[in-house]
N, C-alpha and C positions, 0 to 999 in steps of 0.2 A: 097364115102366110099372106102375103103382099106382093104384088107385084114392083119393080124397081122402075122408077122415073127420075130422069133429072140427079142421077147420084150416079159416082165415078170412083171407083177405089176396085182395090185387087180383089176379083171374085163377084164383082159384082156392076153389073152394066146393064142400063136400058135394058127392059125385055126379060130381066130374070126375076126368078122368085127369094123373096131372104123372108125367114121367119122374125117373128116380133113379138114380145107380150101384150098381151090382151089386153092390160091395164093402161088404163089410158090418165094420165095425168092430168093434164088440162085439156081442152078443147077451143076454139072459132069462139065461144062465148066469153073466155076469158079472155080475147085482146081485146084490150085498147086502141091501140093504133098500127097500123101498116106502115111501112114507109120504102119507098125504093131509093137506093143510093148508092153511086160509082164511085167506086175507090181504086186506083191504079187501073184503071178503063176497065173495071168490072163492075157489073152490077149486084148488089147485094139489097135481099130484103131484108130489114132490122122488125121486130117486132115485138110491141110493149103489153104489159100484162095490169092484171089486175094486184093488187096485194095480196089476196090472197091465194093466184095465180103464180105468185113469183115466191109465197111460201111454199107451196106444193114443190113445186119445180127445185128450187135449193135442197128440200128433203131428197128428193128422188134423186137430183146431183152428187149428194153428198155422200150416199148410200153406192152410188155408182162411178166411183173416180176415174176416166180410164177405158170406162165404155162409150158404147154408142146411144145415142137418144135420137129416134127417129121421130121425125115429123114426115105426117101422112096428110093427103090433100087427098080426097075424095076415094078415099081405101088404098091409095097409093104409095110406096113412101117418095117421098120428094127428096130427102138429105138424111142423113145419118150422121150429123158433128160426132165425134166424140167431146164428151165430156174433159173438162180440162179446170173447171172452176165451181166452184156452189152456190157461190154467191152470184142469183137473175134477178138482173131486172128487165133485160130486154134479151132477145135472140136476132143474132143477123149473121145471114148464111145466103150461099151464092148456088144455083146451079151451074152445071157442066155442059148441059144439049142448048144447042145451036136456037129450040125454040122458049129457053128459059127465058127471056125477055118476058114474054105474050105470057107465061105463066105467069111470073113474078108481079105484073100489072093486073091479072084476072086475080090473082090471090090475096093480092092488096084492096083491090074496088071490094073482092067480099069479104073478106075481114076488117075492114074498116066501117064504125061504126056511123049506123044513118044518121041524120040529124036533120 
């Protein structure tokens, strides 16, 4: 179980617990790139993978049509898309709290690689 951040849907707000599988797909290691971008004056993080980051992910999509795919920041979940495609090569998903901004920019400087 997880704690909820930053994700908004029925049954589930800031401050509650949602269970999640163990199995963790990809990880921080497989991106490539962060990126912050406002679409209709929102902000959304886009996030690019590795190849073989973006094979895992289409398996585990493809298997899963329909569900949720949580992405977790620091044991957290942060969002919970459903699934709607199988075919990744990027993810880009918006928070709902007021301090997703300051997230979204913390989560991008560390998943974005040093050089």
């Amino acid at each position: 179980y997880v704690e909820v951040t930053h994700f908004a849907a029925p049954g589930y707000a800031p401050g509650t617990v949602a269970a999640v599988l163990k199995k963790v797909i990809v990880d921080g290691r497989a991106v490539t790139g962060a990126f912050l971008e406002t679409r209709d004056d929102k902000l959304f993080l886009r996030l690019t993978f590795t190849p073989e980051a973006q094979e895992a992910l289409g398996g585990a999509c493809f298997g899963n049509m329909g569900k949720q795919l949580a992405i977790l920041y620091n044991d957290k979940l942060l969002c919970a898309p459903t699934i709607d495609d199988w075919e990744i090569e990027d993810l880009s998903f918006r928070g709902m709290d007021s301090d997703w901004p300051e997230v979204a920019r913390d989560l991008a400087d560390h998943l974005n690689p040093k050089g």
